[in-house]
TITIRO-904318 format. One record per residue (C-alpha): residue in one letter; x, y, z; chain. Coordinates in Angstrom, 1 decimal. Example, Ala and Ser with C-alpha at 12.3 -4.5 7.8 and 13.67 -1.06 7.14 Angstrom:
BEGIN
[A,[12.3,-4.5,7.8],A]
[S,[13.7,-1.1,7.1],A]
END
This chain:
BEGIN
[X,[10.1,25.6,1.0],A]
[X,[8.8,28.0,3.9],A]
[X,[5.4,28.6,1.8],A]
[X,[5.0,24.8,0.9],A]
[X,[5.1,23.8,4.1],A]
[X,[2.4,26.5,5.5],A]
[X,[0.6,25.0,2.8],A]
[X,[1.1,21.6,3.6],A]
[X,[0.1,22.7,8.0],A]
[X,[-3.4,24.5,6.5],A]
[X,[-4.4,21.4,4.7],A]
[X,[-3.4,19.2,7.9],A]
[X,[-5.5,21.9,9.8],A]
[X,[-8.4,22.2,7.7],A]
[X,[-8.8,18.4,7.3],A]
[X,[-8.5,18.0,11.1],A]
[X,[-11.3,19.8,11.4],A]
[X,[-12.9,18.8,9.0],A]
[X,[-13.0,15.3,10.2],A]
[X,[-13.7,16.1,13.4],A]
[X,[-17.0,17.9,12.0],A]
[X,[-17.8,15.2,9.5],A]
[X,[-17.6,12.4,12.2],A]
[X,[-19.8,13.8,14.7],A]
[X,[-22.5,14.8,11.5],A]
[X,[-21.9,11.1,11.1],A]
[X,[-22.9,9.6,14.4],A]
[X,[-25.6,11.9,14.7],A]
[X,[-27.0,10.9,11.4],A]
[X,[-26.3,7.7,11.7],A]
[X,[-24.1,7.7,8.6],A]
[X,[-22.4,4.4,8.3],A]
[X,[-23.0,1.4,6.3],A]
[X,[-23.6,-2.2,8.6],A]
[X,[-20.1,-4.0,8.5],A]
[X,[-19.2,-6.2,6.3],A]
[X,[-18.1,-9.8,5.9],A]
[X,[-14.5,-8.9,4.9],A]
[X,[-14.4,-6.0,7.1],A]
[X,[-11.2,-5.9,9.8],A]
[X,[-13.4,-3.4,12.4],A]
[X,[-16.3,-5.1,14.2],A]
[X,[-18.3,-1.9,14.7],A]
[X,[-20.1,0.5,12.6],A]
[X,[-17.6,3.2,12.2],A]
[X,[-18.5,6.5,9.7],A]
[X,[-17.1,6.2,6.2],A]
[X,[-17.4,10.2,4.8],A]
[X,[-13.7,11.0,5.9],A]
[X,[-12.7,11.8,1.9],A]
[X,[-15.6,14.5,2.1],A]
[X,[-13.3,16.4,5.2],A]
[X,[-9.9,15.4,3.1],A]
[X,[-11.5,17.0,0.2],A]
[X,[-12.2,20.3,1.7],A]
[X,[-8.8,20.9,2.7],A]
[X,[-7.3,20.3,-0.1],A]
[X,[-9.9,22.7,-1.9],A]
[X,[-8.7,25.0,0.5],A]
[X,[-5.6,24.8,-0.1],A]
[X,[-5.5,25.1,-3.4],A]
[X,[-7.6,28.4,-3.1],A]
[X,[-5.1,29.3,-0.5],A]
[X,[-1.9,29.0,-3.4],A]
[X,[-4.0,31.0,-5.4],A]
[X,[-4.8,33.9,-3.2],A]
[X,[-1.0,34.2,-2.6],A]
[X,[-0.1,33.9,-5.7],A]
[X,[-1.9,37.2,-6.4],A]
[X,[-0.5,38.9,-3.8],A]
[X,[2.8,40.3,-6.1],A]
[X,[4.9,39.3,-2.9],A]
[X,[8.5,39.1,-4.8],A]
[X,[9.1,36.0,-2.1],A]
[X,[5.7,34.3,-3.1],A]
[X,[5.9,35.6,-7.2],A]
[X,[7.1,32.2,-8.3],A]
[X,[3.8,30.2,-7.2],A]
[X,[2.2,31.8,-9.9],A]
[X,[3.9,29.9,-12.5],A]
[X,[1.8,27.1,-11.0],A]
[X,[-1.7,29.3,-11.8],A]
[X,[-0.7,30.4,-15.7],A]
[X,[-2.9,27.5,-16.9],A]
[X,[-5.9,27.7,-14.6],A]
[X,[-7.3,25.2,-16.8],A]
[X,[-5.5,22.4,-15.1],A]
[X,[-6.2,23.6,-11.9],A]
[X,[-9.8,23.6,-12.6],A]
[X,[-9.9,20.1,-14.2],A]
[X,[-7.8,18.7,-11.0],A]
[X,[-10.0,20.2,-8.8],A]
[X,[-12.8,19.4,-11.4],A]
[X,[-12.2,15.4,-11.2],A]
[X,[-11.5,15.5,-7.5],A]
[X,[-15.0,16.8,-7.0],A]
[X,[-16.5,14.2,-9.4],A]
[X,[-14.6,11.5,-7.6],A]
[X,[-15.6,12.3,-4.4],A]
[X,[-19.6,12.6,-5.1],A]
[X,[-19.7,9.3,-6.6],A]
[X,[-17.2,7.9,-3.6],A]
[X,[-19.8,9.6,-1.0],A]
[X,[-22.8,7.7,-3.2],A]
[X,[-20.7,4.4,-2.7],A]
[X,[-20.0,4.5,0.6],A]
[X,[-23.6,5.2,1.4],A]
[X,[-25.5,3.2,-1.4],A]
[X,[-23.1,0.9,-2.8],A]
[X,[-22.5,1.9,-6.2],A]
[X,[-22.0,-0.8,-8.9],A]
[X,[-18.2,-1.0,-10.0],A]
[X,[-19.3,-0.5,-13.4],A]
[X,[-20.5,3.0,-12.2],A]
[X,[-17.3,3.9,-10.2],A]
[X,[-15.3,2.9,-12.8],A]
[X,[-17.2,4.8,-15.6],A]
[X,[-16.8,7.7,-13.2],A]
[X,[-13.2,7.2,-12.5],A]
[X,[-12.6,7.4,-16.7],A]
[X,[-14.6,10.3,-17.2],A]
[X,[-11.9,12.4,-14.4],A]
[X,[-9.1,10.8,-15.9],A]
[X,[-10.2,12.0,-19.0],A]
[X,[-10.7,15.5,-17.8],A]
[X,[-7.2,16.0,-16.3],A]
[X,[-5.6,14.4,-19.3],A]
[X,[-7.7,16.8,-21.2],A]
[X,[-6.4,20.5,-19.9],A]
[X,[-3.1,19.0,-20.6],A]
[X,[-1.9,17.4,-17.4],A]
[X,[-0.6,14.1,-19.3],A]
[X,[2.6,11.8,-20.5],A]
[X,[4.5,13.5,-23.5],A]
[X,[6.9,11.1,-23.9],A]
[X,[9.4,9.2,-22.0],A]
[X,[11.9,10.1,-19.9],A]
[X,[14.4,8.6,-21.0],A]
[X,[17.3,10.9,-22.2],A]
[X,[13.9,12.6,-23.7],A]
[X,[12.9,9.9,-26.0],A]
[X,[9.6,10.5,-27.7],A]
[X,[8.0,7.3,-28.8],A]
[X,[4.2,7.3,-30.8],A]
[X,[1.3,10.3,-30.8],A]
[X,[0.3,12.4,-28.4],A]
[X,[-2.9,10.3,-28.7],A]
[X,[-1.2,7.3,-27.4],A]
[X,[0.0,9.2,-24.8],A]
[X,[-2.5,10.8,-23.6],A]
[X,[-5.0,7.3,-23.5],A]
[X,[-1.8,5.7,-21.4],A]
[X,[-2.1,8.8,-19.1],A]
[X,[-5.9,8.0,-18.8],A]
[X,[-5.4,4.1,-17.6],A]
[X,[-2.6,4.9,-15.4],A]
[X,[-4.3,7.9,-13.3],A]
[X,[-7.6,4.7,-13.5],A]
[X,[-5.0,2.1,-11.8],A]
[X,[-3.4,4.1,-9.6],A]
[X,[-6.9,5.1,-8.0],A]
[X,[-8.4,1.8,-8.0],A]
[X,[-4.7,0.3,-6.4],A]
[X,[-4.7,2.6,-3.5],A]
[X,[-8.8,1.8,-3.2],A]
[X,[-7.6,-1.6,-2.7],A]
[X,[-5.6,-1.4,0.3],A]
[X,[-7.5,0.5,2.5],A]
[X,[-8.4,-2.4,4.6],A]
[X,[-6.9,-1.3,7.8],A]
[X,[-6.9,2.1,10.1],A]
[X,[-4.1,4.5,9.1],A]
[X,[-2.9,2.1,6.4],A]
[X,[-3.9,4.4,2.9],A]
[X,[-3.0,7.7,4.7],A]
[X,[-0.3,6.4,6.2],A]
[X,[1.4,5.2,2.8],A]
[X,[-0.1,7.9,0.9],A]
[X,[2.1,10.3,3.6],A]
[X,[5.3,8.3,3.5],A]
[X,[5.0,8.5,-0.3],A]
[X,[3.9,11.9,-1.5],A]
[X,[6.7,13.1,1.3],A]
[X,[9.0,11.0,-0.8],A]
[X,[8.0,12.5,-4.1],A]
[X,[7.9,15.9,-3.1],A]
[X,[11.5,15.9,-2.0],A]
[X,[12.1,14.5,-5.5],A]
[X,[9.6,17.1,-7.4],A]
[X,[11.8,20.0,-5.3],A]
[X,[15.3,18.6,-5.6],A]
[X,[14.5,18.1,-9.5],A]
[X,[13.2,21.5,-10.0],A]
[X,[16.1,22.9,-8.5],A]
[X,[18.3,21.3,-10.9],A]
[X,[16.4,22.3,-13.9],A]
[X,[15.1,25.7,-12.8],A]
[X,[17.6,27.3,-9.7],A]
[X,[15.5,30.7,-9.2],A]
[X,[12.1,28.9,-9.5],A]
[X,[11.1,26.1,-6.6],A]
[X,[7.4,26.2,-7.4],A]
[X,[5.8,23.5,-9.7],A]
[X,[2.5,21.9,-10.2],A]
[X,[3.9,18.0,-8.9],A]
[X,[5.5,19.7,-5.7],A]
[X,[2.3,21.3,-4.8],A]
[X,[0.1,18.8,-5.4],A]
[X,[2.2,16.1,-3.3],A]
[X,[2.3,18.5,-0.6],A]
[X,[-1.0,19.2,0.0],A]
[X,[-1.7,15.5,-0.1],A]
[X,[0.8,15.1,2.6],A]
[X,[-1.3,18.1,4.8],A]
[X,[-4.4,16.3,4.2],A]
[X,[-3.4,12.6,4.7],A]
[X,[-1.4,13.8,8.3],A]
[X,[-5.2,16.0,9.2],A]
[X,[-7.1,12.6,8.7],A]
[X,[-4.6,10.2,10.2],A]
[X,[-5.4,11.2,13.9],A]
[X,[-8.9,10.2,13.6],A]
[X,[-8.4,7.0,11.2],A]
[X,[-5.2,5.8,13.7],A]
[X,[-6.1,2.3,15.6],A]
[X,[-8.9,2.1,16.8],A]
[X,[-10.8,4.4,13.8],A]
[X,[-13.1,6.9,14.8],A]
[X,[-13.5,7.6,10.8],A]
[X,[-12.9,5.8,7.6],A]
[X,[-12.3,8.2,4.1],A]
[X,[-14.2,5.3,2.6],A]
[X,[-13.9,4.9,-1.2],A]
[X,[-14.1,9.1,-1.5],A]
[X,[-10.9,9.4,0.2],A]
[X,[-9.4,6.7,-1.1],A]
[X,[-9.9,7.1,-4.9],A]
[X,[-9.1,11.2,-4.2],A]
[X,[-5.7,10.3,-2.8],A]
[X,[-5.0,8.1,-5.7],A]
[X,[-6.5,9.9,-8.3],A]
[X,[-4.0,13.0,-7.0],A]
[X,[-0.7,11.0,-6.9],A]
[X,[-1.5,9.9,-10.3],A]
[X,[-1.8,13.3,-11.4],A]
[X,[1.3,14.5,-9.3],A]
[X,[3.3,12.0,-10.5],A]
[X,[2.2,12.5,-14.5],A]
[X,[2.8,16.2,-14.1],A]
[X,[6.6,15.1,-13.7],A]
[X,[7.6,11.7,-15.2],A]
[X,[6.3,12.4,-18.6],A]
[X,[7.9,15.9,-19.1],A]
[X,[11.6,15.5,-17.8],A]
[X,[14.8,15.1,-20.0],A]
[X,[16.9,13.3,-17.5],A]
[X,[19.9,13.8,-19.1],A]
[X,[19.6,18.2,-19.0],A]
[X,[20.1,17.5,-14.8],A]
[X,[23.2,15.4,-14.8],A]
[X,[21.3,12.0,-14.7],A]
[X,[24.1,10.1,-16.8],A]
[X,[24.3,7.2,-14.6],A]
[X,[21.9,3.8,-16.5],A]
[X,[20.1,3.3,-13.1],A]
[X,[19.7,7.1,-12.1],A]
[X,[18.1,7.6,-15.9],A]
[X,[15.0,5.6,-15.2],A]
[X,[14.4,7.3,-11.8],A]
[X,[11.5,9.4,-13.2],A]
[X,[9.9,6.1,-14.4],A]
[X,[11.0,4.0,-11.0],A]
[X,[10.1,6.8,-8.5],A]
[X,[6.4,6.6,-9.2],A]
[X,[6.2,3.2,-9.2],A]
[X,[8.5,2.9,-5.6],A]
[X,[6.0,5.2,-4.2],A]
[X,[3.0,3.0,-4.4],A]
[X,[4.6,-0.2,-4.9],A]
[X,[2.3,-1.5,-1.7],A]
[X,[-1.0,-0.1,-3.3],A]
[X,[0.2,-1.4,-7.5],A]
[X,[1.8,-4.8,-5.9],A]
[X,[-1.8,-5.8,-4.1],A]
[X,[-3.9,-4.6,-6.8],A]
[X,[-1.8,-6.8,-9.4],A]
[X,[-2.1,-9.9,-6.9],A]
[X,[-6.1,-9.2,-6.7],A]
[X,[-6.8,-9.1,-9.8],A]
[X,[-4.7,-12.1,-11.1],A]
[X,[-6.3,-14.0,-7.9],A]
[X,[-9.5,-13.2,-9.1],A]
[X,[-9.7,-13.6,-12.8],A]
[X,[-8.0,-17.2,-12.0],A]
[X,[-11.3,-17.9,-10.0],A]
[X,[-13.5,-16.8,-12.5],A]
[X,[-14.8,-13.6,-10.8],A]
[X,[-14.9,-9.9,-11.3],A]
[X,[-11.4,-8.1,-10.6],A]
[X,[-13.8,-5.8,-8.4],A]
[X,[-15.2,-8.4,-6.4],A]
[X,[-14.4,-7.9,-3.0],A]
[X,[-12.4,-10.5,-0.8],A]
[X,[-10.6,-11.0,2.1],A]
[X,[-7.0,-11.9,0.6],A]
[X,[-5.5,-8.6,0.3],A]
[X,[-1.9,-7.7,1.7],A]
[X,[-3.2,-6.4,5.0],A]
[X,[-5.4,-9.6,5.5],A]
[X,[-2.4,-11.9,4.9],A]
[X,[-0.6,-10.2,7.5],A]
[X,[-3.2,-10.3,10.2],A]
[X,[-3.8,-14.0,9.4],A]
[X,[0.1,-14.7,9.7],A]
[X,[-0.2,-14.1,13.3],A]
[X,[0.7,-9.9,13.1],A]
[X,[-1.4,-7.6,15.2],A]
[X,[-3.0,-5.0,13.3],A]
[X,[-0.9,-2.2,14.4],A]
[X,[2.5,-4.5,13.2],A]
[X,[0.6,-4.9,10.2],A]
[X,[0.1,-0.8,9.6],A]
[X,[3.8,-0.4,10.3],A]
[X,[5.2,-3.2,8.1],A]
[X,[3.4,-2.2,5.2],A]
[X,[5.0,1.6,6.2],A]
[X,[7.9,0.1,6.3],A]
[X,[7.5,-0.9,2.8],A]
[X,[6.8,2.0,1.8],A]
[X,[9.3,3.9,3.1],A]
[X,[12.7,1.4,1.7],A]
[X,[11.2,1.2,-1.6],A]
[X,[10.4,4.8,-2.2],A]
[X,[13.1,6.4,0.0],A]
[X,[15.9,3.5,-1.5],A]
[X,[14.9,4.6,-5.3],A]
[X,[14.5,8.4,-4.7],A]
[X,[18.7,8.3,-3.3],A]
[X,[19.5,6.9,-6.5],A]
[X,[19.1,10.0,-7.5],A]
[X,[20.1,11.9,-4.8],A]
[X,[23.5,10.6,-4.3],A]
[X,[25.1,10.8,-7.9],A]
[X,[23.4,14.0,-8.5],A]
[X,[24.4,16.3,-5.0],A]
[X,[27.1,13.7,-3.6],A]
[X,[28.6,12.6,-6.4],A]
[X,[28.5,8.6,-5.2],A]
[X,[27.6,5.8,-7.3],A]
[X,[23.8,4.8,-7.2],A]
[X,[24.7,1.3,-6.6],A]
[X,[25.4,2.2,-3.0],A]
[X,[21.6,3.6,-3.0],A]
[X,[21.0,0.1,-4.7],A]
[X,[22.9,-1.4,-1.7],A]
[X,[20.6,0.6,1.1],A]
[X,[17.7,-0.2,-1.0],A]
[X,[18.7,-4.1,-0.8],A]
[X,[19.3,-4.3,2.8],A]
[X,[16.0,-2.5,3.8],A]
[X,[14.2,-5.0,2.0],A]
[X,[16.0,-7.7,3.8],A]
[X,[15.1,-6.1,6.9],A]
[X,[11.7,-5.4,5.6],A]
[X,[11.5,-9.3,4.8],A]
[X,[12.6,-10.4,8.2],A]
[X,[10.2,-8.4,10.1],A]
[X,[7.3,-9.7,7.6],A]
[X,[8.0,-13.0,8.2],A]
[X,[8.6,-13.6,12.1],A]
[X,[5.5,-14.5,12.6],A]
[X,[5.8,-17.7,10.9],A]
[X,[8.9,-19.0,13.0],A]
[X,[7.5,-18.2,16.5],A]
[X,[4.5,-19.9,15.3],A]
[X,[6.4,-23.2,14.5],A]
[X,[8.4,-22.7,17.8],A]
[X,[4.9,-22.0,20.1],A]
[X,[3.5,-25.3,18.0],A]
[X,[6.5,-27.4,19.3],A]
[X,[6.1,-25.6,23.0],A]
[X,[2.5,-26.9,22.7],A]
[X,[3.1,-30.1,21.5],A]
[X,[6.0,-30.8,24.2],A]
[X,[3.9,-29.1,27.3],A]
[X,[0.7,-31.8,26.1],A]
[X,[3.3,-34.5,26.6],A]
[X,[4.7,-33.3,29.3],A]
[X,[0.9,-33.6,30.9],A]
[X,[0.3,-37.0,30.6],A]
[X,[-0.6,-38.7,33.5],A]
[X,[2.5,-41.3,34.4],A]
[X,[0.3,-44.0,34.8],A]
[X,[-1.4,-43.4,32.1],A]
[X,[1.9,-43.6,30.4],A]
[X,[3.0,-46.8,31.7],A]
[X,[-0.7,-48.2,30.8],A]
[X,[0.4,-47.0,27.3],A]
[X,[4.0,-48.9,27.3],A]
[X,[2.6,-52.2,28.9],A]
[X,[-0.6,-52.0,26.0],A]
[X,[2.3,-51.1,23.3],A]
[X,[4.5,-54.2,24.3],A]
[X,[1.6,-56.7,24.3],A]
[X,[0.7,-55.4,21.0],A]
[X,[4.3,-56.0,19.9],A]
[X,[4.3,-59.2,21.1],A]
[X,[1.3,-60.7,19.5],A]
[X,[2.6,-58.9,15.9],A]
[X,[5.7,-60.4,16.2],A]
[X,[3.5,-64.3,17.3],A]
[X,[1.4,-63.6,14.7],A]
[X,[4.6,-62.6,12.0],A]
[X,[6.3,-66.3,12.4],A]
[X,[6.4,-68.3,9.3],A]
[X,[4.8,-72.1,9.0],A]
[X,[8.6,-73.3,8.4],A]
[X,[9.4,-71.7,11.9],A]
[X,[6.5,-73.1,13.0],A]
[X,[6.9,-76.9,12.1],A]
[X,[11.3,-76.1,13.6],A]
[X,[9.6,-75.3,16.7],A]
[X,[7.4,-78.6,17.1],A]
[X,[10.8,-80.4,16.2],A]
[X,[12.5,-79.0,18.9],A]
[X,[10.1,-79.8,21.4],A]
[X,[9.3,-83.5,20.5],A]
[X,[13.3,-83.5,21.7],A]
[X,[13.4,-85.0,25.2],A]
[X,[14.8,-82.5,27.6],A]
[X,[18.4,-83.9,28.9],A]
[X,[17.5,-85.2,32.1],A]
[X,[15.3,-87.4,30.8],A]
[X,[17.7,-89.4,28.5],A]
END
């Protein structure tokens, strides 16, 4: 644990710096696109944050290396992670790719055709040096080829990218998540390992996750309300294109039931966990693209109905709006990760983790949705103080107007039966005059 976490601080240091490098560059060079229509910020702020992101985890990675050569007998285990190099190299490989073409987007403005071509091709790669879904982890079932696998592998680590593009809409909202749920996963990734290999901590998930979590805290300080620096669609599509691969490296190679996961719920947990973790980022992406193929447009067309914009327009600051998506985050990946947790170290029933899970999303819920009642109540407040305003004369003008109007309706409203009783009555001589 001691060397992951000195990995995880040099990443957080490196990509501090980096960003604080990269944002100056930036202004100097007047490297920023004009804002845009759907754009939350309402001045030109630098977008080259994933360059910064990318160098620290580069350096990082170099870093694991280096010590893993060292012959330390402490460190000797991180070099089970280095035996296939290959992977390494395509990782690293794909993140470079990504970020190039992320850099020529957030610059030029790349057609999605091209970033998406780009985003198969890294897939592609990492899939290729063997970093890919060999069946399903459930009680180690193996269902189809490894061809079949290995093209799913491909269009998840594509929709996991694009998903976590899509919600970077607001300051600190992708790092932010991205920190709350690689966190999350690499206490899974370290508690699993442990179960399954007690002398060796060190595997290729754990790392990854944790040097995601280094780089996403380094860049959060400069991204944090009111942004000094986006990561733009570089940083973005690296953080996603990593958690895919962090999260394939794991899910698709584990035989729950060899680490005591007997339970029905705790079984799928290498399938839920994933999807817990970036249930914000998969949940808006779904919405978008069903909103926008109903419309007739391009799933990539851009538009200002995402999660974070719904939020904002419900009457949430943009700070609230940050924190409830956090918050999010944080039940559903923290609620599914102690389903695994408790019937596997504590020996309690996952429904109680089922339980937690439940009421945080309540909780979640409530928070999401206050808005909309002191809305309805300031609406009523507004309505009553208007009233209230009214001049009393003006009021009394009003009631006399009302009741002559009332009175001619109700002239107007007789019948010619009532009429013709009426004459009757009054060809009657009064009784003083008979």
């Amino acid at each position: 644990m001691t060397l992951f976490l000195a990995i995880a601080l040099l990443t957080a240091l490196v990509t501090f710096g980096g960003s604080i490098i990269v944002w100056k560059l930036s202004l100097k060079y007047k490297l920023y696109p004009k804002i845009r229509e759907r754009d939350v910020h309402t001045r030109p702020t630098p977008r080259l944050g994933g360059v910064a992101m990318f160098v620290g985890i580069l350096i990082a990675f170099g870093a694991a290396a280096f010590v893993s050569t060292l012959g330390s007998s402490r460190f000797s285990n991180i070099a089970i992670v280095f035996q296939n190099p290959g992977q390494i190299l395509a990782i690293l490989g794909a993140a470079l790719l990504i970020v190039i073409v992320g850099v020529a987007d957030d610059i030029w403005d790349l057609d999605w055709t091209t970033k998406l071509a780009a985003q198969f091709l890294a897939a592609g790669l990492i899939t290729w040096q063997g970093v890919s879904i060999v069946s399903l982890p459930i009680g180690g079932i193996t269902v189809g080829s490894s061809w079949m696998f290995a093209i799913i592998t491909v269009f998840v680590i594509v929709l996991v990218m694009n998903a976590v593009n899509f919600i970077d809409g607001l300051d600190g909202l992708v790092a932010g998540v991205a920190l709350i749920a690689n966190g999350v996963f690499f206490l899974y990734s370290y508690l699993l390992v442990q179960q399954t290999s007690p002398t060796n901590y060190f595997n290729l998930a754990s790392l990854v996750a944790i040097i995601l979590v280094g780089a996403c805290a380094g860049f959060l300080p400069l991204n944090w309300h009111p942004a000094k620096l986006f990561m733009g669609d570089a940083g973005a599509l690296l953080i996603g294109l990593l958690m895919a691969t962090s999260a394939v490296a794991v899910t698709g190679q584990l035989n729950p039931t060899g680490v005591g996961l007997n339970q029905f719920v705790a079984a799928f947990i290498p399938i839920l966990l994933p999807f817990a973790v970036l249930v914000i980022p998969l949940l808006d992406f779904g919405l978008a693209v069903i909103r926008r193929l109903r419309a007739g447009k391009s799933p990539f067309s851009a538009d200002r109905k995402h999660l974070h914009h719904r939020l904002l327009d419900m009457g949430h600051s943009h700070l609230h709006a940050v924190l409830i998506l956090y918050g999010w985050t944080a039940v559903a990946s923290i609620g599914c990760l102690l389903t695994y947790v408790f019937p596997v170290y504590f020996k309690i029933s996952s429904l109680w983790a089922l339980l937690a899970l439940f009421i945080g999303f309540v909780i979640c819920a409530v928070i999401t949705l206050a808005p909309l009642g002191r809305r309805k109540r300031l609406t009523v407040a507004a309505e009553a103080v208007a009233v209230d305003e009214i001049p009393e004369a003006e009021i009394a003008g009003l009631d006399e107007l009302a009741g002559a109007e009332a009175s001619v309706a109700l002239d107007g409203s007789r019948s010619p039966a009532s009429a013709q009783d009426g004459s009757v009555e009054s060809s009657d001589p009064e009784p003083g005059a008979r």
